[in-house]
N, C-alpha and C positions, 0 to 999 in steps of 0.2 A: 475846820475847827474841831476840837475834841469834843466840844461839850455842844455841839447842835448834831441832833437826829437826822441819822443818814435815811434816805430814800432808798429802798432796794428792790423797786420795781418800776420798769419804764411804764410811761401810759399813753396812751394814744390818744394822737390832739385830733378835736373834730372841729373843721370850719364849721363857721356858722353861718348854715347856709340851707335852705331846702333840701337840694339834691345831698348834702353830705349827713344834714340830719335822717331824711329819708333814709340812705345805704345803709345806714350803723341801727335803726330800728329794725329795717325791713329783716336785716340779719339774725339779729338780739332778740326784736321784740315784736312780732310780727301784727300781734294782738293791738300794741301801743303805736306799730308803725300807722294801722287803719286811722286810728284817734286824730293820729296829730296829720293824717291826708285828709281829714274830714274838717277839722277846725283850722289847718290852716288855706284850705278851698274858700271855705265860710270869712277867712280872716282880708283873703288877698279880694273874691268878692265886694265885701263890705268897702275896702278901702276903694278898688275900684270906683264903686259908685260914689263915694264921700271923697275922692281923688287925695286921699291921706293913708302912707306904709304907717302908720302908727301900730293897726288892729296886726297885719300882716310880721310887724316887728314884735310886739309883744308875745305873739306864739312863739317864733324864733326863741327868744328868750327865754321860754318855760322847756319849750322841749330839748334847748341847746343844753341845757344841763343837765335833763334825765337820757339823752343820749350820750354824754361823758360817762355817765355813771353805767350804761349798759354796756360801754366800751369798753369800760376800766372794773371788771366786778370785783368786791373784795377777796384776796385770797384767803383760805381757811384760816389762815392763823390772824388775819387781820378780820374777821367774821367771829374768831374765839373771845380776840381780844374786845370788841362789837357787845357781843354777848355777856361777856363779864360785867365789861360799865354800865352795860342796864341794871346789872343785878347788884352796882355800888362798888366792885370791885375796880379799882382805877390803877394798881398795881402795874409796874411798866408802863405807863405812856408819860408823855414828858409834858411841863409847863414850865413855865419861865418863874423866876424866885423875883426878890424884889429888887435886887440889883439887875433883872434884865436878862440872868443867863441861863439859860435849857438847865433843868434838873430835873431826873426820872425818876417816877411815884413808885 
């Protein structure tokens, strides 16, 4: 469609999964990869003994998205644009009108 915002960057899907969250930290974030070796040790642990993936699931879920995000860092221009709409500028990015259709600010 003409009037919806093209995507013009692939991104890398990360299973959600220990060994796939581990590989994309240990690479990216070496500092953030210890964290989440340490809390999810502590995570898988805890369930162990309380025979419940609850604890073990819930780290998944927190670090599954900050490893997306180390995966996929923003490019400059999407880091400028970042930068502007802090400072109120909203100029270029797009929101829907009230009939529903993409319109750019």
């Amino acid at each position: 469609m003409a009037d919806t915002p093209q995507m013009t960057t692939a991104t890398t899907k990360i299973e959600r999964s220990g060994p796939a969250i581990r590989a994309i930290l240990t690479a990216a974030s070496p500092a953030e990869c210890a964290q989440f070796e340490a809390e999810f040790a502590e995570a898988l642990a805890r369930g162990g003994a309380e025979f419940d993936l609850a604890p073990a699931e819930a780290v998944l879920d927190h670090w599954w998205g900050i490893a997306a995000i180390r995966a996929n860092p923003l490019s400059e221009e999407e880091q400028a644009q970042l930068a502007r709409a802090r400072a109120g500028d909203f100029t270029g990015l797009w929101k829907r009108d009230e009939a529903g259709n993409w319109v750019q600010l």
